[in-house]
N, CA, C and O atoms as CSV, one atom per row, in Angstrom:
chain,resi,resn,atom,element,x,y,z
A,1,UNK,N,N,28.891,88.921,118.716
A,1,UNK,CA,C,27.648,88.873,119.433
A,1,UNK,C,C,27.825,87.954,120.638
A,1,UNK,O,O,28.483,86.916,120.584
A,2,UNK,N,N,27.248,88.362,121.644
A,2,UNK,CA,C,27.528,87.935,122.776
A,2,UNK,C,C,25.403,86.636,123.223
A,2,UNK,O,O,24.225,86.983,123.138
A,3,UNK,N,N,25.948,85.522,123.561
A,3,UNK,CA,C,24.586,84.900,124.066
A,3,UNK,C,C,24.687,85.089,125.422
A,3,UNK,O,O,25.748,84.932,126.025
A,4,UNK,N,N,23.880,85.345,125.831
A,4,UNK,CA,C,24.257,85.064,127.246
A,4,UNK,C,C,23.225,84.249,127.853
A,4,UNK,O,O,22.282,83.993,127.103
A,5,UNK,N,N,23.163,83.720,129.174
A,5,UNK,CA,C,22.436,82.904,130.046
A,5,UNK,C,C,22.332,83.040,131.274
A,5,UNK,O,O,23.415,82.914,131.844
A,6,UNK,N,N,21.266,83.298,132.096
A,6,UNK,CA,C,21.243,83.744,133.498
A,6,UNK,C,C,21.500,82.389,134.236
A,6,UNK,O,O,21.193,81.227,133.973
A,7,UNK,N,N,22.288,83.077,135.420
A,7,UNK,CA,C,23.159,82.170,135.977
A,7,UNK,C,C,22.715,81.791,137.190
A,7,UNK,O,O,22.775,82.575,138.137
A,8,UNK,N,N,22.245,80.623,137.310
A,8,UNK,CA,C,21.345,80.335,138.623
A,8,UNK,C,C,22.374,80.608,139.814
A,8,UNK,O,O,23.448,80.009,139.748
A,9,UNK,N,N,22.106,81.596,141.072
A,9,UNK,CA,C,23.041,81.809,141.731
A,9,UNK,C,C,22.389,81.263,143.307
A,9,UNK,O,O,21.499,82.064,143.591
A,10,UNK,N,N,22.495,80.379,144.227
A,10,UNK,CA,C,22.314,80.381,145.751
A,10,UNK,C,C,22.503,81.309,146.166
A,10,UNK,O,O,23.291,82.060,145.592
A,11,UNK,N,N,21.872,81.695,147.352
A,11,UNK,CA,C,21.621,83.096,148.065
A,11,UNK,C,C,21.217,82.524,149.085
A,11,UNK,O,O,20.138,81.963,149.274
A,12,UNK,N,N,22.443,82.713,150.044
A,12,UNK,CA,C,21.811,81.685,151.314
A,12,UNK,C,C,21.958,83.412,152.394
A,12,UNK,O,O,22.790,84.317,152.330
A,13,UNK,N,N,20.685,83.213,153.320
A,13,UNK,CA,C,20.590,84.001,154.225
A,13,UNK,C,C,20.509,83.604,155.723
A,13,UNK,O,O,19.545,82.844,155.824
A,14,UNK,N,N,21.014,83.759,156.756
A,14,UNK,CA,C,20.970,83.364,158.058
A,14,UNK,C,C,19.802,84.244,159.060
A,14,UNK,O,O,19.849,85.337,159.625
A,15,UNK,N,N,19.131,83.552,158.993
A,15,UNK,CA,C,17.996,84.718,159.936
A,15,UNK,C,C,17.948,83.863,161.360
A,15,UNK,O,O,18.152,82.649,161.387
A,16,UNK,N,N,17.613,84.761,162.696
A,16,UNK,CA,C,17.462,84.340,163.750
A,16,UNK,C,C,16.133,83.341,164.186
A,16,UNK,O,O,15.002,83.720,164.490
A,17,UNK,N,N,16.531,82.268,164.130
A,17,UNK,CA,C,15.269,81.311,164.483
A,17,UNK,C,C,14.815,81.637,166.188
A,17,UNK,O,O,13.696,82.010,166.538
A,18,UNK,N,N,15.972,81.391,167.088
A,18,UNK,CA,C,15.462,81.410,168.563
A,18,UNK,C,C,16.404,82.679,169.012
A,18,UNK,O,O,17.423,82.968,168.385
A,19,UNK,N,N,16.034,83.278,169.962
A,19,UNK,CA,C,17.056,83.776,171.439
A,19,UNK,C,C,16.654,83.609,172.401
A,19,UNK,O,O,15.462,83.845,172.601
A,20,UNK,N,N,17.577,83.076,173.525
A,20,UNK,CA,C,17.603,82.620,174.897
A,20,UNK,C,C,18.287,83.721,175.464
A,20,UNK,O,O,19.268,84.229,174.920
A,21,UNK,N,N,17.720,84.182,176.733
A,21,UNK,CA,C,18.242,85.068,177.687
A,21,UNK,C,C,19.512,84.056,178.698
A,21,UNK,O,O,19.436,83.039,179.387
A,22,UNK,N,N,20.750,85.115,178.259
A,22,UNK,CA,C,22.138,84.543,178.780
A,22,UNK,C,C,22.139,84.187,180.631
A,22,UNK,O,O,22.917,83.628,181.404
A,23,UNK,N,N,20.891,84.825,180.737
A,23,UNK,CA,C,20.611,84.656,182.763
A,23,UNK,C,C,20.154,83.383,183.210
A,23,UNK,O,O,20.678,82.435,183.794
A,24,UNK,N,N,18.574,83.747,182.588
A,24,UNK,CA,C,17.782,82.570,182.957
A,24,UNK,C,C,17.804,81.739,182.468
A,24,UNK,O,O,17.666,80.769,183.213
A,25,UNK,N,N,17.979,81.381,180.917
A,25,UNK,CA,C,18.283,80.486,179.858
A,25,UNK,C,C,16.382,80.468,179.452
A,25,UNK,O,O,16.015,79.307,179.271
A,26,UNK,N,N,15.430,81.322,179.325
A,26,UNK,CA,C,14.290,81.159,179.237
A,26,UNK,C,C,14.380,81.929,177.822
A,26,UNK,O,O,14.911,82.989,177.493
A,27,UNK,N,N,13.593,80.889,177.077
A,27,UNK,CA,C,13.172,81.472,175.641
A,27,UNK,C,C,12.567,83.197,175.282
A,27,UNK,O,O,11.385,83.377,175.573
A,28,UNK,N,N,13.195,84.190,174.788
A,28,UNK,CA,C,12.457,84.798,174.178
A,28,UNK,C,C,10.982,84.912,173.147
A,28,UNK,O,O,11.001,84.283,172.088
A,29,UNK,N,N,10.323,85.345,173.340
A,29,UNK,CA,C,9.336,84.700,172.706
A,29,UNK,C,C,8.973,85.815,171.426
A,29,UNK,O,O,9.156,87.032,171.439
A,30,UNK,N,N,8.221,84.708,169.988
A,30,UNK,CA,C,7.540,86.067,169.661
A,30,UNK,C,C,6.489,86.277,169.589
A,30,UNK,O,O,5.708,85.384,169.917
A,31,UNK,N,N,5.889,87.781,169.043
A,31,UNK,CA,C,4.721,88.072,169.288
A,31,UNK,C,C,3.869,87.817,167.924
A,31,UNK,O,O,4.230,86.983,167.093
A,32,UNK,N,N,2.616,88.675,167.765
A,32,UNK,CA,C,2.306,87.673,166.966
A,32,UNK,C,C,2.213,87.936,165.475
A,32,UNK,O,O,1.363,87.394,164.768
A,33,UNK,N,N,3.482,89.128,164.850
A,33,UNK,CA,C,3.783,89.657,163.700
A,33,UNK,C,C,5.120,88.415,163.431
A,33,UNK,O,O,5.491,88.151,162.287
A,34,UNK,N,N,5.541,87.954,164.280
A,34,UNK,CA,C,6.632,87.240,164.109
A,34,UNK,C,C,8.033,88.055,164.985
A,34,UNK,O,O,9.142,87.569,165.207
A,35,UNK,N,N,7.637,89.102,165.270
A,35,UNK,CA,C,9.008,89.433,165.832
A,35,UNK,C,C,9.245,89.341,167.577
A,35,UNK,O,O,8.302,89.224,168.359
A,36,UNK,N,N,10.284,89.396,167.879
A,36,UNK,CA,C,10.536,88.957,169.420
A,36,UNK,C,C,10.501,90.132,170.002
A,36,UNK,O,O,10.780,91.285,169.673
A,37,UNK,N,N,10.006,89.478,171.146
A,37,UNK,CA,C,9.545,90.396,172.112
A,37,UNK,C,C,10.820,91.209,172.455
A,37,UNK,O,O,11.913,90.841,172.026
A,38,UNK,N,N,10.640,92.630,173.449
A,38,UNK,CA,C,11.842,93.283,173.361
A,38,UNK,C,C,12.612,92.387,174.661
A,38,UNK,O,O,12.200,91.865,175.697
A,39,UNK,N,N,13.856,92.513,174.040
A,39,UNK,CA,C,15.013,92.331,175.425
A,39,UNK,C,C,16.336,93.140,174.997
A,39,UNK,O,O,16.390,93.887,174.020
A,40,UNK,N,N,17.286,92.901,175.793
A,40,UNK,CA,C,18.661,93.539,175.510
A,40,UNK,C,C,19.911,92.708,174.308
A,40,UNK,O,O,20.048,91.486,174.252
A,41,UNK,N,N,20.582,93.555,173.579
A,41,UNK,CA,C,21.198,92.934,172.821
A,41,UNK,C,C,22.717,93.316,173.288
A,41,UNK,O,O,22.996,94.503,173.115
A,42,UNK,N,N,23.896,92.374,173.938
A,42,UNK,CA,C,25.152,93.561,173.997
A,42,UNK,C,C,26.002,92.423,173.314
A,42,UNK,O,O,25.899,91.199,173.394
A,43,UNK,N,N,26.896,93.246,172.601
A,43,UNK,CA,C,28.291,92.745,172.181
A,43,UNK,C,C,29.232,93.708,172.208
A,43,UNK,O,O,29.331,94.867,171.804
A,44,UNK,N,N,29.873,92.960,172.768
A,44,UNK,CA,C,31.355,94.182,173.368
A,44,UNK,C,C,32.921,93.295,173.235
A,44,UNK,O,O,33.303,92.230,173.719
A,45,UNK,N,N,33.546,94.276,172.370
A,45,UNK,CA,C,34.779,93.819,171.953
A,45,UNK,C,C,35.867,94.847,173.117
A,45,UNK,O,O,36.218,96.020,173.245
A,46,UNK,N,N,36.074,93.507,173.788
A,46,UNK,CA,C,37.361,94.116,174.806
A,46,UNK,C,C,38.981,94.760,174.619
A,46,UNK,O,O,39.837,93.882,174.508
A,47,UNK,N,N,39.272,95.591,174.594
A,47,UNK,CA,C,40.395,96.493,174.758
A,47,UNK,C,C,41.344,95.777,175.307
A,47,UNK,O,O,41.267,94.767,176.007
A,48,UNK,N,N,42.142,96.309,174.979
A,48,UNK,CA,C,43.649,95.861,175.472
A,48,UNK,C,C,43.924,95.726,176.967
A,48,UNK,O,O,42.956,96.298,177.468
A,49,UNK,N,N,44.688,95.298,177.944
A,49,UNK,CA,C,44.900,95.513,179.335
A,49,UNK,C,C,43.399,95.165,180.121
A,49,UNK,O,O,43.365,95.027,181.344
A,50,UNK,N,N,42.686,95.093,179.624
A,50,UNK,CA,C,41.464,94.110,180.636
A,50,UNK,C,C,41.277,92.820,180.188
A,50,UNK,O,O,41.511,92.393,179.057
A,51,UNK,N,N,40.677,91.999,181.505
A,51,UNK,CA,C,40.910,90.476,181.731
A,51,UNK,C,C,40.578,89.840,180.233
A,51,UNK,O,O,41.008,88.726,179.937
A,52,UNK,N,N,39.942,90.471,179.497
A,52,UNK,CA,C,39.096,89.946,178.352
A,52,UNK,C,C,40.107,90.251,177.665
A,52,UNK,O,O,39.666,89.826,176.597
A,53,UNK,N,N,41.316,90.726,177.352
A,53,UNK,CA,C,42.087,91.254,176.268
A,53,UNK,C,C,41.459,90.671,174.511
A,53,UNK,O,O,41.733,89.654,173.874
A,54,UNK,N,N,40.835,91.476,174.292
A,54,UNK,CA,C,40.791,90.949,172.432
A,54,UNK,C,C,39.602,90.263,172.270
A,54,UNK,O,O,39.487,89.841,171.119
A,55,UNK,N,N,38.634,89.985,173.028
A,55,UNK,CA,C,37.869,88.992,173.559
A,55,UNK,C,C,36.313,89.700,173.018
A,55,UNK,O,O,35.983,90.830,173.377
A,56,UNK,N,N,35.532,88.918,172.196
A,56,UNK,CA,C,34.071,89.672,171.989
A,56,UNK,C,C,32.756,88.696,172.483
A,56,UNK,O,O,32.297,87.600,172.160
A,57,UNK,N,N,32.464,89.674,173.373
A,57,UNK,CA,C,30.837,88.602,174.142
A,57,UNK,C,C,30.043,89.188,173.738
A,57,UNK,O,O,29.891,90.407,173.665
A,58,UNK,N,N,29.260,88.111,173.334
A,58,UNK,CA,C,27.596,88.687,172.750
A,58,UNK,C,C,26.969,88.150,173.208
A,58,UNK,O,O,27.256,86.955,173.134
A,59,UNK,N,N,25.557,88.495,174.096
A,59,UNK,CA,C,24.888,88.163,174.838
A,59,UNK,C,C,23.583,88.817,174.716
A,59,UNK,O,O,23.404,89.894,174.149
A,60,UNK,N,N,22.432,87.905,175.439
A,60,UNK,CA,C,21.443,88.476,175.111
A,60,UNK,C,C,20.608,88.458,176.754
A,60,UNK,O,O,20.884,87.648,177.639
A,61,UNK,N,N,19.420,89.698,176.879
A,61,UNK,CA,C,18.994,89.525,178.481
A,61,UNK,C,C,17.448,89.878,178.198
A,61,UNK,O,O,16.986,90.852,177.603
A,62,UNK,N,N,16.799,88.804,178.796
A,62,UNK,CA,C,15.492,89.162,178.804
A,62,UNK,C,C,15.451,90.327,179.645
A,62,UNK,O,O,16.258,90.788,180.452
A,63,UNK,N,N,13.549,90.934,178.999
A,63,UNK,CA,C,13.191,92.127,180.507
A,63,UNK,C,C,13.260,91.829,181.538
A,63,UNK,O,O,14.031,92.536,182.187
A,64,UNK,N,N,12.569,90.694,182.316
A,64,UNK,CA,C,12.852,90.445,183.521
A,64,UNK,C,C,14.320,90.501,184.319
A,64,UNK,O,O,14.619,90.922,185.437
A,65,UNK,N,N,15.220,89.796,183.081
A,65,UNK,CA,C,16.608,89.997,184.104
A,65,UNK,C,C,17.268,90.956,184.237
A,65,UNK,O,O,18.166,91.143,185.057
A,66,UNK,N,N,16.655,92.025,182.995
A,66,UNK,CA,C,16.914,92.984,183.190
A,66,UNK,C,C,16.901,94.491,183.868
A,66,UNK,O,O,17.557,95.532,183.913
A,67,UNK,N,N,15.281,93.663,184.532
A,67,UNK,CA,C,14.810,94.482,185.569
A,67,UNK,C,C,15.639,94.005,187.001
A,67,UNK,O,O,15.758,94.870,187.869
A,68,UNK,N,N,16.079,92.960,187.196
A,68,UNK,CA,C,16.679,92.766,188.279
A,68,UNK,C,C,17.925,93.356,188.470
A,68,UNK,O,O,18.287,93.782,189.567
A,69,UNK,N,N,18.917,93.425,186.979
A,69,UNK,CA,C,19.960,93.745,187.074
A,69,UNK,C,C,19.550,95.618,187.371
A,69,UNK,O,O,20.344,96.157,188.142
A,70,UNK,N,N,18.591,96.394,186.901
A,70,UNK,CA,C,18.430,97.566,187.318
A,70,UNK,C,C,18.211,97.991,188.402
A,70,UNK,O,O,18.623,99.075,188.816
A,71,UNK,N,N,17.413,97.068,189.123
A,71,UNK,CA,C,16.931,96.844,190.502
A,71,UNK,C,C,18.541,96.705,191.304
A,71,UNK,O,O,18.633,97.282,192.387
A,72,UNK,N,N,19.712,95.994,190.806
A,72,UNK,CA,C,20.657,96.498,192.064
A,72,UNK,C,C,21.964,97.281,191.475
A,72,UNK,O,O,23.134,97.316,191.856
A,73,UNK,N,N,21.478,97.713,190.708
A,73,UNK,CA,C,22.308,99.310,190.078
A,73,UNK,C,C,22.262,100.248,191.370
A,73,UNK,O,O,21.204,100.577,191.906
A,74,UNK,N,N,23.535,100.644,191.813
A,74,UNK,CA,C,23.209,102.090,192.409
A,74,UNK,C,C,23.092,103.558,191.584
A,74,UNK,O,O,22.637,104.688,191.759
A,75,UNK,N,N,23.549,103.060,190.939
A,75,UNK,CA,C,23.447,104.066,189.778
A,75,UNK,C,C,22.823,104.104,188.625
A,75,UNK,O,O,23.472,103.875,187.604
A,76,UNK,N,N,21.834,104.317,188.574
A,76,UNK,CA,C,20.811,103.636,187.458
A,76,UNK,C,C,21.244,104.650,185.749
A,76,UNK,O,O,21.675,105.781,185.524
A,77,UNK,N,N,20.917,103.724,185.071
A,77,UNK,CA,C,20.791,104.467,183.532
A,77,UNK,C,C,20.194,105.686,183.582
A,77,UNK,O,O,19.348,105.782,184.471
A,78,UNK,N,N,20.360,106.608,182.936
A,78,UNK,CA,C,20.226,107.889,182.265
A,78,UNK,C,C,18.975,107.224,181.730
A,78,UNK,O,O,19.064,106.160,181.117
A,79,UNK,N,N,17.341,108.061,182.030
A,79,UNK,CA,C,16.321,107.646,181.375
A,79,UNK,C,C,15.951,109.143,180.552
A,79,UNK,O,O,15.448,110.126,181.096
A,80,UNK,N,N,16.302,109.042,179.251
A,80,UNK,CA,C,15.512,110.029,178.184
A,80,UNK,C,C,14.617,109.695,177.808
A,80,UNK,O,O,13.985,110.388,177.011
C-alpha cells in the first residue's frame, strides 16, 4: 500500500508589469481591463552574413512612433 502526500510545489510565473516604446522611451499604458494599449511587438533573430550575425532584438514601438515610421515609408505596408 502506497501513502501518499501532496507535494507543495512553487509555480512561479513571469507576467509583463511595464512596456516602454524602444523610440521615445514613453510608457505604454493600460487601459482599463488591465491590458496595454495596442503598439508593435518585433523580435527578429538574424541570419547568417548580416551585420547582426546570430543576434536577436526585441523591441517594442508605440502607435505614435509608429505612425511616424509609416509616415516616411515609401513603400507602405500591405493594408488588408
Amino acid at each position: 500500500m502506497k501513502i501518499l502526500k501532496t507535494a507543495e510545489k512553487e509555480i512561479r510565473e513571469e507576467i509583463v508589469q511595464d512596456i516602454f516604446c524602444n523610440i521615445c522611451g514613453e510608457k505604454i499604458q493600460k487601459n482599463k481591463l488591465g491590458y496595454f494599449e495596442d503598439f508593435l511587438g518585433i523580435n527578429k533573430t538574424w541570419g547568417y552574413h548580416s551585420p547582426f550575425d546570430g543576434e536577436t532584438h526585441d523591441f517594442d514601438i508605440c502607435l505614435n512612433c509608429y505612425k511616424e515610421i509609416l509616415d516616411k515609408m515609401k513603400i507602405k505596408p500591405a493594408n488588408e
